[in-house]
NULUMTOR-260018 format. One record per residue (C-alpha): residue number from 1; residue in three letters; chain; z, x negated, y. Coordinates in steps of 0.2 Angstrom, whole numbers, plus 2048, in hexadecimal, padded with zeros to 3 digits. Example, Ala and Ser with C-alpha at 12.3 -4.5 7.8 and 13.67 -1.06 7.14 Angstrom:
2
r num: 1, residu: ALA, chaine: A, Z: 827, X: 7C2, Y: 7EA
r num: 2, residu: SER, chaine: A, Z: 824, X: 7BC, Y: 7FB
# end
This chain:
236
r num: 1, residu: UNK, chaine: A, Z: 891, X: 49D, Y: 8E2
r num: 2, residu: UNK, chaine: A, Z: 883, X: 496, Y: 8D6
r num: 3, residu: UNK, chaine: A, Z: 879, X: 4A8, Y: 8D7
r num: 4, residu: UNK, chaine: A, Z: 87B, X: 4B5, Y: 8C7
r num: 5, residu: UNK, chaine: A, Z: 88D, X: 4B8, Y: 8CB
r num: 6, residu: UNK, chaine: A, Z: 891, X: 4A5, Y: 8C6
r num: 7, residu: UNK, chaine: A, Z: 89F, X: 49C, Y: 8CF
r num: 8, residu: UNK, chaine: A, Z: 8A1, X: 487, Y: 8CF
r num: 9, residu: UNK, chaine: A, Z: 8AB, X: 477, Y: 8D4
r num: 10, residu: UNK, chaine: A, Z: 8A9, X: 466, Y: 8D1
r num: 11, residu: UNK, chaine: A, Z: 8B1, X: 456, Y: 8D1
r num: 12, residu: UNK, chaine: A, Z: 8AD, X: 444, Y: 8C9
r num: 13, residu: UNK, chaine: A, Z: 8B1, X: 440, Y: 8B7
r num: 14, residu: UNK, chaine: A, Z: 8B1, X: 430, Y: 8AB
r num: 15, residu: UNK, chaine: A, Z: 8B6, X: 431, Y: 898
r num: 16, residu: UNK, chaine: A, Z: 8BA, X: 426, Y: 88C
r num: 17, residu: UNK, chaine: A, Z: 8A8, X: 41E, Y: 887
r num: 18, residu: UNK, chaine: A, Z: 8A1, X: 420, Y: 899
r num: 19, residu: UNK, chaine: A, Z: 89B, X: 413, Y: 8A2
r num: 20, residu: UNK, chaine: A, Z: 89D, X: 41C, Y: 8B3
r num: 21, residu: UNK, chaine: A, Z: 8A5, X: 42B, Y: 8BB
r num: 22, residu: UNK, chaine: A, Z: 898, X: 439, Y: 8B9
r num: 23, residu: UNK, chaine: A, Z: 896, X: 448, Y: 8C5
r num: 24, residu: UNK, chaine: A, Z: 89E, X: 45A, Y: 8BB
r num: 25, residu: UNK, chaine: A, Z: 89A, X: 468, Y: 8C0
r num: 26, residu: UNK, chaine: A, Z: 8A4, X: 477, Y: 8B8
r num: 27, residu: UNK, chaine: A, Z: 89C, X: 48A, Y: 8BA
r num: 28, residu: UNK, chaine: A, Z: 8A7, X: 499, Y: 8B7
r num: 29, residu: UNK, chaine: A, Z: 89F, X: 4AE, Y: 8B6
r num: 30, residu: UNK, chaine: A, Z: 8AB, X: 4BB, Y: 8B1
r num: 31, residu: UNK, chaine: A, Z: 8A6, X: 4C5, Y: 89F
r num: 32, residu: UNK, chaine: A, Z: 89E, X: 4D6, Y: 8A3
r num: 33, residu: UNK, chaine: A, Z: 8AB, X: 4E2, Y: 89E
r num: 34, residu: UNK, chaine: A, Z: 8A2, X: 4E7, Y: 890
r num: 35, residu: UNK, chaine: A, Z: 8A3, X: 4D6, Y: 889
r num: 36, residu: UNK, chaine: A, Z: 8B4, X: 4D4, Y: 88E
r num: 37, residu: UNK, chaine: A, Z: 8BB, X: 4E4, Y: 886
r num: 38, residu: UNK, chaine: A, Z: 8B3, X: 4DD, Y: 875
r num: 39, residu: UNK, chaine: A, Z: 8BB, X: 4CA, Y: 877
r num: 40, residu: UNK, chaine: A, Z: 8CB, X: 4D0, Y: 87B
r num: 41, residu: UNK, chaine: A, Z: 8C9, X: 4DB, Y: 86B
r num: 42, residu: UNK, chaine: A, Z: 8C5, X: 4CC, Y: 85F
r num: 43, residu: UNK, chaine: A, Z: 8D5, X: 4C2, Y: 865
r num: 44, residu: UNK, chaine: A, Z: 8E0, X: 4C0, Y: 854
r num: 45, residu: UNK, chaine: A, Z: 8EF, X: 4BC, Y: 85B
r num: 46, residu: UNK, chaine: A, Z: 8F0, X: 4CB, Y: 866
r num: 47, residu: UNK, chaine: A, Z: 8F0, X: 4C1, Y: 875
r num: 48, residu: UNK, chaine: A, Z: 8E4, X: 4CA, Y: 883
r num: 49, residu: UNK, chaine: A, Z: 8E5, X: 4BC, Y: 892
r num: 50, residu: UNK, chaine: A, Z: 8D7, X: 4AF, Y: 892
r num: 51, residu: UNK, chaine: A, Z: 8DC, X: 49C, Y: 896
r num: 52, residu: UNK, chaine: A, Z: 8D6, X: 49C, Y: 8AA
r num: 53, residu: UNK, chaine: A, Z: 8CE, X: 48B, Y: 8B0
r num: 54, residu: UNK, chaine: A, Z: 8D3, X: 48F, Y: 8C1
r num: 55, residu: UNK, chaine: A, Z: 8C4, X: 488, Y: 8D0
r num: 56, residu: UNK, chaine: A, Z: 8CA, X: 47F, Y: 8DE
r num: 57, residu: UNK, chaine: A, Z: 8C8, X: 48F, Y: 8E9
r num: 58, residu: UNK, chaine: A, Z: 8CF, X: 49A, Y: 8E0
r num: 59, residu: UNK, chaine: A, Z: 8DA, X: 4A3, Y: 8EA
r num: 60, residu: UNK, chaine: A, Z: 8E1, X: 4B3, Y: 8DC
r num: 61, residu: UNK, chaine: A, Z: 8DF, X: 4B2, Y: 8C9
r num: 62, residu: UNK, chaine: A, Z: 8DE, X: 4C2, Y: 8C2
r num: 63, residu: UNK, chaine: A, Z: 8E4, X: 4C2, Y: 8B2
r num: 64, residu: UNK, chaine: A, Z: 8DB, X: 4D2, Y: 8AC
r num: 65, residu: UNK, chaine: A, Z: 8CB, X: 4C8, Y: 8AF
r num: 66, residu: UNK, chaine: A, Z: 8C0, X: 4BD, Y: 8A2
r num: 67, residu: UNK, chaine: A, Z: 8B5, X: 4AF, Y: 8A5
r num: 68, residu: UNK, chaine: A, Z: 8A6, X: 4A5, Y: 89C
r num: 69, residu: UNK, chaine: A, Z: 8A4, X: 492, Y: 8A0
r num: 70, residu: UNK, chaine: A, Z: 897, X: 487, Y: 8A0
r num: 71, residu: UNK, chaine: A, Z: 89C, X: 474, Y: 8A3
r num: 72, residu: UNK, chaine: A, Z: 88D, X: 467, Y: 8AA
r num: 73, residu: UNK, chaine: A, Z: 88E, X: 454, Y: 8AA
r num: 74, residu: UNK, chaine: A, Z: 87F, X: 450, Y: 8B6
r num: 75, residu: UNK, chaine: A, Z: 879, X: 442, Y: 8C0
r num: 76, residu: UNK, chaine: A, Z: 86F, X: 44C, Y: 8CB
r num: 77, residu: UNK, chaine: A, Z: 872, X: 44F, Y: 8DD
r num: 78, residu: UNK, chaine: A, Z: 86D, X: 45F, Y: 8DF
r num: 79, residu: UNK, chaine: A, Z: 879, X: 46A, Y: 8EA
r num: 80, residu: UNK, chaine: A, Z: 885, X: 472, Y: 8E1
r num: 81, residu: UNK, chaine: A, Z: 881, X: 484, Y: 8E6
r num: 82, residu: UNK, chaine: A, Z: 86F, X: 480, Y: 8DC
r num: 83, residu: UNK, chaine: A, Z: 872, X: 476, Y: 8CC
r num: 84, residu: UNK, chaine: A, Z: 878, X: 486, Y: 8C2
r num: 85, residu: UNK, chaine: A, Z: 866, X: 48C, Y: 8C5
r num: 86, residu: UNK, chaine: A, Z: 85E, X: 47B, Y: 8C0
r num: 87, residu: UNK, chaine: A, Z: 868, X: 47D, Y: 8B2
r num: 88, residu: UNK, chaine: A, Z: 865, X: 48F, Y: 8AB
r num: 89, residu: UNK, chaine: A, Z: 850, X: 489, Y: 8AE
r num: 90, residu: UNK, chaine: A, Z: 853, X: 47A, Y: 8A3
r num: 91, residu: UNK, chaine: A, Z: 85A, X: 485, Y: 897
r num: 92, residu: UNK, chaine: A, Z: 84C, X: 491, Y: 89A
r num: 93, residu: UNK, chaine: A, Z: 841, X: 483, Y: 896
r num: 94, residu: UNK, chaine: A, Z: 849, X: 47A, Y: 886
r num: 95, residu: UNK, chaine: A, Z: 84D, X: 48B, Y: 87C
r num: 96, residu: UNK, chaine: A, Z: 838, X: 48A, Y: 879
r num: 97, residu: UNK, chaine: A, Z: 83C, X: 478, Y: 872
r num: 98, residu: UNK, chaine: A, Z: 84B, X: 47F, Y: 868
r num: 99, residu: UNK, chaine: A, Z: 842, X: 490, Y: 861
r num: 100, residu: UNK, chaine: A, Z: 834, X: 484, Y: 85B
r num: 101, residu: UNK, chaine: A, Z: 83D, X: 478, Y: 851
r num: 102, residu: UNK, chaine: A, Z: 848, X: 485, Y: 84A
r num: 103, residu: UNK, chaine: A, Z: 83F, X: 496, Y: 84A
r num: 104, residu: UNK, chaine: A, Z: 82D, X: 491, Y: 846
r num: 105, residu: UNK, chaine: A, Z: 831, X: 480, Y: 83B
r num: 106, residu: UNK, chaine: A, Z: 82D, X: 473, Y: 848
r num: 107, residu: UNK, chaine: A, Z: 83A, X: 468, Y: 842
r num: 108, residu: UNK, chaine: A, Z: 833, X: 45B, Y: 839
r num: 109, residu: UNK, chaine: A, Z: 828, X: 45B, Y: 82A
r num: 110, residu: UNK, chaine: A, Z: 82B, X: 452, Y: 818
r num: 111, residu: UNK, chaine: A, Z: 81B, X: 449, Y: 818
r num: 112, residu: UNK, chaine: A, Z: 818, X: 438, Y: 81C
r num: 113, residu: UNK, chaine: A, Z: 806, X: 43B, Y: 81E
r num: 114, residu: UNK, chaine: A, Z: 803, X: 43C, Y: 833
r num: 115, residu: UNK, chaine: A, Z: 7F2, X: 445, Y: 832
r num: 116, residu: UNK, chaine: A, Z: 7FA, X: 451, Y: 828
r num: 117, residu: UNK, chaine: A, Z: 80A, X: 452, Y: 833
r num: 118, residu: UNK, chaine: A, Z: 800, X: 456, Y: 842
r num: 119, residu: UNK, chaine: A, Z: 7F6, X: 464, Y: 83B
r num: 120, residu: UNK, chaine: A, Z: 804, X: 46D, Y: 836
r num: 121, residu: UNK, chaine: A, Z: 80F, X: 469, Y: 848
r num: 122, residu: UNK, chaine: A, Z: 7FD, X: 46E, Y: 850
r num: 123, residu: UNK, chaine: A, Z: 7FC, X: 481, Y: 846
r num: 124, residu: UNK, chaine: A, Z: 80D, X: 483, Y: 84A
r num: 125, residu: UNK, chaine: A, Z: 809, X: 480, Y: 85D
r num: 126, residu: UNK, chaine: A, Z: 7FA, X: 48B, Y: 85D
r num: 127, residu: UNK, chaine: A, Z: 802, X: 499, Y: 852
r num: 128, residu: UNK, chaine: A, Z: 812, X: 497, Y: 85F
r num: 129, residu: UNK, chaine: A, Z: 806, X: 49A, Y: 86D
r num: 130, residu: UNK, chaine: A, Z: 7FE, X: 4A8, Y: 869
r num: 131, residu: UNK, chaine: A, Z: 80C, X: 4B2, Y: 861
r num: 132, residu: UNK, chaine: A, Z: 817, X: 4AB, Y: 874
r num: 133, residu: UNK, chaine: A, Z: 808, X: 4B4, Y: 87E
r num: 134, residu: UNK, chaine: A, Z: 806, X: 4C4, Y: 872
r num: 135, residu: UNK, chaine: A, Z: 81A, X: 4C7, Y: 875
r num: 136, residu: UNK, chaine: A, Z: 817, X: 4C5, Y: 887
r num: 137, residu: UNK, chaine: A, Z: 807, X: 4D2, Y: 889
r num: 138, residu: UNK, chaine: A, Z: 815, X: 4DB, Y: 87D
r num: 139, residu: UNK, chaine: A, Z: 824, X: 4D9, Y: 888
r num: 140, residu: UNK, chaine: A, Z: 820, X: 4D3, Y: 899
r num: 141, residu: UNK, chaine: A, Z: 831, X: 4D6, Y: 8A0
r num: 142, residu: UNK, chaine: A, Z: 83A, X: 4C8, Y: 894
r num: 143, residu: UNK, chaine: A, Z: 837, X: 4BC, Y: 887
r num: 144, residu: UNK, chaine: A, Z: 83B, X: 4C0, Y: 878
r num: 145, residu: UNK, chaine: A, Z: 83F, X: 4B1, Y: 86A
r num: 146, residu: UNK, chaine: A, Z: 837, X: 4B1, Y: 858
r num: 147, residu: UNK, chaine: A, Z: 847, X: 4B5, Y: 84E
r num: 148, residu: UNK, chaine: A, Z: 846, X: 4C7, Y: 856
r num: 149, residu: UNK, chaine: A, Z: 835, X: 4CA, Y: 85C
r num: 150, residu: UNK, chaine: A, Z: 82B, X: 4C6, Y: 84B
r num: 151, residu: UNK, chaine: A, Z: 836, X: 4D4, Y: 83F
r num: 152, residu: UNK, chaine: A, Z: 835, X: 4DE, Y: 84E
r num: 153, residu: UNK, chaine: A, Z: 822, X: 4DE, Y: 851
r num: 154, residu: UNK, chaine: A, Z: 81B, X: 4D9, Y: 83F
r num: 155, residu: UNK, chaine: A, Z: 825, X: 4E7, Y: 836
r num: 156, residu: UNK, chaine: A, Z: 814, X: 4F3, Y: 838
r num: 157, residu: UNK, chaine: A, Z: 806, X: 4F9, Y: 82B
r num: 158, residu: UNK, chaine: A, Z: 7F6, X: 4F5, Y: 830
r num: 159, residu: UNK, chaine: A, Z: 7E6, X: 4FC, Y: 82F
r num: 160, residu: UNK, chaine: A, Z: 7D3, X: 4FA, Y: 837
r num: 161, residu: UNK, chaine: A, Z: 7C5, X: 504, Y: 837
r num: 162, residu: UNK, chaine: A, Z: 7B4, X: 501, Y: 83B
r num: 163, residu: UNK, chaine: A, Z: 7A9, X: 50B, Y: 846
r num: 164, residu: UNK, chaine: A, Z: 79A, X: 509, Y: 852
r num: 165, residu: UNK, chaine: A, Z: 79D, X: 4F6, Y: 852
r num: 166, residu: UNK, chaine: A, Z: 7AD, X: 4FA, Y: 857
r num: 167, residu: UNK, chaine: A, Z: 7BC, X: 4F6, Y: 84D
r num: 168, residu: UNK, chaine: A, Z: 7CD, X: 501, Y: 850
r num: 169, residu: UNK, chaine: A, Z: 7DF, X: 4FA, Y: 849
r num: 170, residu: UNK, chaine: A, Z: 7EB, X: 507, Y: 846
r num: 171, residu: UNK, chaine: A, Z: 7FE, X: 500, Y: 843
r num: 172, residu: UNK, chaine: A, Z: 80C, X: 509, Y: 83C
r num: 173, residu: UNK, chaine: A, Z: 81C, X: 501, Y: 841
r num: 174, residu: UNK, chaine: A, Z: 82A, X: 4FF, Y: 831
r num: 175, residu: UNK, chaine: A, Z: 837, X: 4FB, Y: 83C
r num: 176, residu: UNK, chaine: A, Z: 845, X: 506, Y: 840
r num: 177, residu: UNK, chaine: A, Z: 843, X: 505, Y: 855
r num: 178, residu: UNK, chaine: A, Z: 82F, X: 50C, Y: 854
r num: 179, residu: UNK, chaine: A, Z: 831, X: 513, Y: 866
r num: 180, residu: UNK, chaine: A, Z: 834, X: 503, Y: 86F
r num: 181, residu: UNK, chaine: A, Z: 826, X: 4FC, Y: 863
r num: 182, residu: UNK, chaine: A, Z: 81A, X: 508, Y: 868
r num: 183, residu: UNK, chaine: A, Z: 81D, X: 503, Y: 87B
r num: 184, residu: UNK, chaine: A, Z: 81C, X: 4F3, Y: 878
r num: 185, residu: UNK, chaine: A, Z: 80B, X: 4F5, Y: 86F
r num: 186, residu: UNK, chaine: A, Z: 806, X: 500, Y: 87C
r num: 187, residu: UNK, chaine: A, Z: 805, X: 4EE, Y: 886
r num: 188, residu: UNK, chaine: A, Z: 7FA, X: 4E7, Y: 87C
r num: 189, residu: UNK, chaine: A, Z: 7EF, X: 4F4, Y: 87B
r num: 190, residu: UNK, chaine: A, Z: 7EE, X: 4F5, Y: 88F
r num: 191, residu: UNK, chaine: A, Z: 7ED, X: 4E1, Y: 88F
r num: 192, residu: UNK, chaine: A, Z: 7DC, X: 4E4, Y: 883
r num: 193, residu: UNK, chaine: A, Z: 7D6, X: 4F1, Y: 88D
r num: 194, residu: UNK, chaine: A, Z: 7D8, X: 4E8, Y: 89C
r num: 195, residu: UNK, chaine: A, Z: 7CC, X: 4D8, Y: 894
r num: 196, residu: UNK, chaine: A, Z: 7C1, X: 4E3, Y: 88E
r num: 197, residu: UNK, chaine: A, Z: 7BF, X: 4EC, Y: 89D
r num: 198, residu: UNK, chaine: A, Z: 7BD, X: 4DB, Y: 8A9
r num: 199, residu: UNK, chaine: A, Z: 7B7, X: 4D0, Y: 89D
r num: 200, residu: UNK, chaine: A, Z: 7AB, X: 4D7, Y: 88C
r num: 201, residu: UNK, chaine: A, Z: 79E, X: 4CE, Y: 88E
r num: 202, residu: UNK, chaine: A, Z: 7A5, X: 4BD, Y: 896
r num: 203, residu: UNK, chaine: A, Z: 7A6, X: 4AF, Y: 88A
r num: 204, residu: UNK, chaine: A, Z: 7B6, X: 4AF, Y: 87D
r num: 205, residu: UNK, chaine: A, Z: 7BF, X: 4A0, Y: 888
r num: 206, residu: UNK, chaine: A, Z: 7BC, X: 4AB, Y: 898
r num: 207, residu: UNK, chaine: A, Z: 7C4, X: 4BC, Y: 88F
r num: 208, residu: UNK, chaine: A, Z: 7D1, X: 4B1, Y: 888
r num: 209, residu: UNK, chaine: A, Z: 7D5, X: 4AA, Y: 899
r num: 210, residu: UNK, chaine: A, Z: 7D4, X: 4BB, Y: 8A1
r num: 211, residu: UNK, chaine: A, Z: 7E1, X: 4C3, Y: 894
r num: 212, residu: UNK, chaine: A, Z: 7EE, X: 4B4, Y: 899
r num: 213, residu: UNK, chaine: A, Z: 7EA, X: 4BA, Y: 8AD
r num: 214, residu: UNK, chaine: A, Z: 7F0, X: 4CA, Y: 8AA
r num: 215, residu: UNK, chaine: A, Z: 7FF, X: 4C7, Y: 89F
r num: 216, residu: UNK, chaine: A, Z: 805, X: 4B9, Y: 8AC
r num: 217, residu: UNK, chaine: A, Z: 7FF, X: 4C8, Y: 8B9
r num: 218, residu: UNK, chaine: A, Z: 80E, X: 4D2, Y: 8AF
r num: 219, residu: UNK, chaine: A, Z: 818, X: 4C5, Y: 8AE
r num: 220, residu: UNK, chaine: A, Z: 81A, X: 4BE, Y: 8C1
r num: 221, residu: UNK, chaine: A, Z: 80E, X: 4C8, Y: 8CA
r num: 222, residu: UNK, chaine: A, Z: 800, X: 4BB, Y: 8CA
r num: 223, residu: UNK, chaine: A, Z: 7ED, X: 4BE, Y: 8CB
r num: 224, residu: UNK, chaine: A, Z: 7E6, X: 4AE, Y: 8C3
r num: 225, residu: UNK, chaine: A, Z: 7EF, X: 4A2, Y: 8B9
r num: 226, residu: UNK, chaine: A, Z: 7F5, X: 494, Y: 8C5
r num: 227, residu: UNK, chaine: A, Z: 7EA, X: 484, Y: 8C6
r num: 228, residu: UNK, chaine: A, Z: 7F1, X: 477, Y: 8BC
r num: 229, residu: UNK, chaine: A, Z: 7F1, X: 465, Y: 8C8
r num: 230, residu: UNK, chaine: A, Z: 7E3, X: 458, Y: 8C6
r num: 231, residu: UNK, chaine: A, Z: 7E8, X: 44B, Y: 8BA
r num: 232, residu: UNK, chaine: A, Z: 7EA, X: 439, Y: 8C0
r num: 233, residu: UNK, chaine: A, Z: 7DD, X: 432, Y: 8B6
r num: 234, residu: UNK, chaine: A, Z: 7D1, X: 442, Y: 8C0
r num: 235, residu: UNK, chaine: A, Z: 7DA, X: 43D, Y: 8D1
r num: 236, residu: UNK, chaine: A, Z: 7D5, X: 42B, Y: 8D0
# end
């Protein structure tokens, strides 16, 4: 067992173009039975059974059951009970890479002009940031990607009014699921509250930094934001 329900084997392997025999690892989690009801639904051919890549300690195969694979070629030798972990946090970690380059136009740009290039790759990153963090102070339990937090939190009128040097934004969500939105905005108002309770009159880099403290605090139950390790250069 690989933890989340996820069986695996392994064995050596060495195609055509190799030049040595590489470790394979092959994972195996059955379909929820919702999801199994709707793939056996899509078949064209009327044919119910799912192809079974039977694991070496398989001892029965239902037939009624339906699995999801996930195939690794790895050099690593990491136990074979842990590598489907590794594997799901290196995913974890390169969806960010992905949702840039194909969500917020990190792709590349057309110019051949480098200062250019590097301002506009720069505002990306910053916009990236900040709208990361927002959706976090919004949704703590999950991240959400871009493609479906931005209609669903920018569909909203907006409107601020100016009072004892105070200034009030009322929103008025567009979007057809306006209760979850107004639970999620009910985070961020908690989150302002929470800096402008600890931190008003601190400087803006020590309200910033106490906003990120207590969205990570929602996140994973930290305090503080972990300390980042001396850098070589520092170290020497």
């Amino acid at each position: 067992m690989c933890g989340q329900g996820w069986q695996a084997s392994e064995d050596e392997l060495r195609l055509s173009g190799w030049s040595r025999a590489r470790r394979v690892v092959v994972l195996r989690r059955r379909i929820r039975n919702d999801l199994a009801l709707v793939t056996k639904a899509r078949g064209n051919d009327g044919h119910e059974e799912q192809l079974v890549l039977a694991l070496g300690h398989d001892d029965v195969q239902e037939t009624a059951q339906l699995w999801e694979y996930t195939v690794l070629a790895t050099n690593t030798q990491y136990d074979i009970a842990a590598i489907g972990q590794l594997y799901r946090d290196r995913c974890d970690c390169e969806n960010g890479f992905d949702e840039l380059k194909n969500q917020w136009g990190w792709g590349g740009f057309t110019t051949q002009d480098m200062h250019r290039s590097q301002l506009s790759a720069r505002a990306v990153a910053l916009v990236y940031n900040w709208w990361s963090w927002y959706v976090r102070a919004v949704n703590p339990q999950a991240r959400r990607e871009a493609l479906t937090s931005r209609p669903l939190l920018l569909a909203a009128v907006g409107r601020a009014t100016h009072s004892g040097n105070q200034t009030t934004l009322y929103l008025t969500p567009m979007h057809a699921e306006t209760g979850l939105i107004k639970s999620m905005l009910a985070n961020v108002q908690a989150a302002i509250r929470h800096v402008k309770a600890a931190a008003e009159q601190l400087p803006d880099l020590d309200r910033w930094r106490t906003l990120l403290a207590y969205i990570c605090h929602r996140i994973v139950g930290q305090n503080t934001l972990p300390t980042p390790p001396p850098s070589p250069t520092a170290a020497g």
